[in-house]
C-alpha positions as CSV (number, residue, x, y, z in Angstrom):
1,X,0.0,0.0,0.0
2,X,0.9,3.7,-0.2
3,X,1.9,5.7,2.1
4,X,-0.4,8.8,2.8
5,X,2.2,10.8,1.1
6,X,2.4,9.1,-2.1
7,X,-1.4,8.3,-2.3
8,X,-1.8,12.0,-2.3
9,X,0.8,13.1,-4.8
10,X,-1.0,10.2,-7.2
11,X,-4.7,11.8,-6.4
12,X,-2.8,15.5,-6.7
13,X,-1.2,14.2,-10.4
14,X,-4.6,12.3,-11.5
15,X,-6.4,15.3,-11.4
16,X,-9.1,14.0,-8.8
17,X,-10.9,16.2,-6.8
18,X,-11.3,15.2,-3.5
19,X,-15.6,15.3,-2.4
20,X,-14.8,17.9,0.3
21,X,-14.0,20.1,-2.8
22,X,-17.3,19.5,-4.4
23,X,-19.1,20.2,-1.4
24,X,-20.0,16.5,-1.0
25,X,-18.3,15.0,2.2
26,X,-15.0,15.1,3.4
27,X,-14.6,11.3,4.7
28,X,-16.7,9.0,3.8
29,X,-17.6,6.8,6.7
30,X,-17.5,9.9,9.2
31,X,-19.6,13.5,9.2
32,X,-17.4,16.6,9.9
33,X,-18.1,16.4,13.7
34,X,-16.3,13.0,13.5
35,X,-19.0,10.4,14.2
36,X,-19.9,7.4,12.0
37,X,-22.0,7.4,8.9
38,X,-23.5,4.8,7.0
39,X,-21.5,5.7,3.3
40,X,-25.4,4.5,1.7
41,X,-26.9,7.6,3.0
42,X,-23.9,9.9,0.9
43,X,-24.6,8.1,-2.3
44,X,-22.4,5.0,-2.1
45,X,-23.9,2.0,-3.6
46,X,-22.9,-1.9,-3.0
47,X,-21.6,-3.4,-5.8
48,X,-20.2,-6.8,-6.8
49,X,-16.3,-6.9,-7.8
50,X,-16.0,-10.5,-8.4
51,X,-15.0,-13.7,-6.8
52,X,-18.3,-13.2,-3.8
53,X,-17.0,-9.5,-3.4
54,X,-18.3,-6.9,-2.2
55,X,-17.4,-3.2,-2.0
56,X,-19.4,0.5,-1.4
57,X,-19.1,2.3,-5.0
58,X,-19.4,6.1,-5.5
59,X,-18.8,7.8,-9.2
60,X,-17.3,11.4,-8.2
61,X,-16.1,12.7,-11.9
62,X,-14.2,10.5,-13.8
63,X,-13.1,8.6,-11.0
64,X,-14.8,5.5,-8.4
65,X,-14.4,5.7,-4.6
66,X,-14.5,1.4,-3.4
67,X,-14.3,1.3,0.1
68,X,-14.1,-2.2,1.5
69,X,-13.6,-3.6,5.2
70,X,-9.7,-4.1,5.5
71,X,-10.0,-7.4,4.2
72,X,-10.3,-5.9,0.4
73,X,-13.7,-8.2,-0.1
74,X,-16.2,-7.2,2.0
75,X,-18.0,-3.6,3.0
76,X,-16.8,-2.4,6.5
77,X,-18.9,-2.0,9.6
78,X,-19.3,1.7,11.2
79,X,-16.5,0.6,13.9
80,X,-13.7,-0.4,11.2
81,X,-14.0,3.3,9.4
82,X,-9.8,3.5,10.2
83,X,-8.9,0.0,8.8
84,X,-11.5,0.4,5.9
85,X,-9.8,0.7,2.4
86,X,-10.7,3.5,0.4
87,X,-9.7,2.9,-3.1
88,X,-10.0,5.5,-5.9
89,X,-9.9,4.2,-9.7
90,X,-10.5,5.4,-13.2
91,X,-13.8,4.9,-14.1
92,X,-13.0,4.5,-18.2
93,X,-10.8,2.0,-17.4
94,X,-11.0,0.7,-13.5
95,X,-7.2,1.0,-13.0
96,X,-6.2,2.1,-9.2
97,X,-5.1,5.8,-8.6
98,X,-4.2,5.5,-4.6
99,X,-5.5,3.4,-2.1
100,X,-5.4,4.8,1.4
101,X,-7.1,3.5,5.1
102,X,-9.8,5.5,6.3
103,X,-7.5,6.8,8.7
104,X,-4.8,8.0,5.8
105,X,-8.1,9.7,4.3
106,X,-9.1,11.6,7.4
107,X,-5.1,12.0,8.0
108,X,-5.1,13.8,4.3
109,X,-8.4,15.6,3.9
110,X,-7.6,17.0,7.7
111,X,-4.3,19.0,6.1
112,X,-5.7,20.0,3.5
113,X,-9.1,21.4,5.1
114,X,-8.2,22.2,8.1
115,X,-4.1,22.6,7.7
116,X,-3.8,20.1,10.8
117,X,-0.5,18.8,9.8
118,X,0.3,14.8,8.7
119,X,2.3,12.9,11.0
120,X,4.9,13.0,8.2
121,X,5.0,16.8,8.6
122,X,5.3,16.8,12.3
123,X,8.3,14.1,11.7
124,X,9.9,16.7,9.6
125,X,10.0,19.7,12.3
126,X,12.4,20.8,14.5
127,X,11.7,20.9,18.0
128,X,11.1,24.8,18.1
129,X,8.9,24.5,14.7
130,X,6.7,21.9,16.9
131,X,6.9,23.9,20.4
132,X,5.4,26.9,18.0
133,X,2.8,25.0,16.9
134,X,1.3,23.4,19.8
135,X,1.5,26.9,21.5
136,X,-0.6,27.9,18.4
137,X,-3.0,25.0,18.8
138,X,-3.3,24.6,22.8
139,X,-1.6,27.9,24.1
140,X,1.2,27.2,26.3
141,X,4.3,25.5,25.5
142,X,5.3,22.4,27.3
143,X,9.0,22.6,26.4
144,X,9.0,25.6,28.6
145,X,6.8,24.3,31.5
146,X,9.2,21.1,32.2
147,X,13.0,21.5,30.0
148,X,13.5,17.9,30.9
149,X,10.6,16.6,28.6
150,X,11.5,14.2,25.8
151,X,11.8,14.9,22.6
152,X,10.6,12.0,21.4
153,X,7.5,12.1,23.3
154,X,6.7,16.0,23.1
155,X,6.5,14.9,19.1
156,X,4.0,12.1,20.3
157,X,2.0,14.1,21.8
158,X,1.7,16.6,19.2
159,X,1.1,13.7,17.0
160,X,-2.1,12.3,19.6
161,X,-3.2,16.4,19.5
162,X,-3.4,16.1,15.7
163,X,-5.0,13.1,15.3
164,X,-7.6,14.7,18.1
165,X,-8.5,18.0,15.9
166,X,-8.9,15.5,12.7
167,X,-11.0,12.9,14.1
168,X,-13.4,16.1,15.1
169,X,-12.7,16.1,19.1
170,X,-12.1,13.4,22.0
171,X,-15.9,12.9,21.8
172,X,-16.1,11.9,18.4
173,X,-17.1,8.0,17.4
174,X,-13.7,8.3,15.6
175,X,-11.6,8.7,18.4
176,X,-13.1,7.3,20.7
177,X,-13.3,4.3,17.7
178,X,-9.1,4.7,17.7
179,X,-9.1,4.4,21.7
180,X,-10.8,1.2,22.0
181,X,-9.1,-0.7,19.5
182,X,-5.6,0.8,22.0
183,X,-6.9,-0.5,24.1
184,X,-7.6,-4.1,22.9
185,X,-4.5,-4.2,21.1
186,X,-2.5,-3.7,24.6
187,X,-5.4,-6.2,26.0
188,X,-3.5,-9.0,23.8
């Protein structure tokens, strides 16, 4: 798969337009306050890709958004929106453009809408470049409240701050969506 940075470059160099920009939805398995959606109720139909398969289908220009569970074959449930794959393709011809997680989507659509950065762009700033933008974001600057923290984790928490804003809040079905499966995963 992609990373979220070359997904985007191939969905900047395709020409596609994301649905935020035609004032459709900006993820598709989660409204702009961050809580589930059923992708039927946006337009997305259930098609039939072969082999059993299923997948959700929107036309949106001359391109098809599939989004399937993370298994590739079958349509996701509300509570797998971040594993979910969200394919875009041609529609002349079918051939793949990006494929991203519902996550990577909500990771992408959330810099370019709301200029949260990716976690690839808070990887790339120096330690002053972060401090300045979580003073921005949350108004004091924990760097200067306690010299002894971490670099390492001051960048994590930043990281958890901007996943926060793009899942819509710590009240959100996405996050707390994200929580729950931390939490079985540390369960195991």
């Amino acid at each position: 798969m992609q990373t979220t940075v070359e997904a985007t470059q191939a969905l900047k160099d395709s020409g596609f337009k994301f649905p935020h920009e035609l004032g459709l939805f900006r993820h598709p398995m989660l409204n702009d306050e961050g809580n589930t959606v059923d992708p039927v109720t946006l337009g997305f139909t259930i098609i039939g890709t072969g082999g059993g398969c299923e997948a959700l289908e929107l036309a949106v220009g001359e391109f098809l958004i599939w989004i399937t569970a993370d298994d590739g074959c079958s349509t996701p449930a509300e509570a797998e929106w971040a594993e979910s794959l969200i394919g875009i393709y041609r529609a002349a011809d079918r051939e793949e453009v990006a494929m991203l997680t519902g996550l990577q989507w909500l990771e992408v659509v959330g810099s370019l809408v709301n200029s949260i950065p990716t976690d690839q762009d808070l990887d790339n700033k120096t330690l002053a470049e972060l401090s300045a933008w979580y003073v921005d974001r949350v108004g004091y600057d924990p760097l200067k409240d306690d010299p002894d923290l971490d670099p390492d984790t001051f960048r994590a928490d930043c990281k958890e701050y901007a996943l926060i804003e793009r899942c819509g809040g710590l009240d959100s079905d996405a996050y707390r969506m994200i929580e729950a499966s931390r939490q079985d995963s540390n369960d195991q």
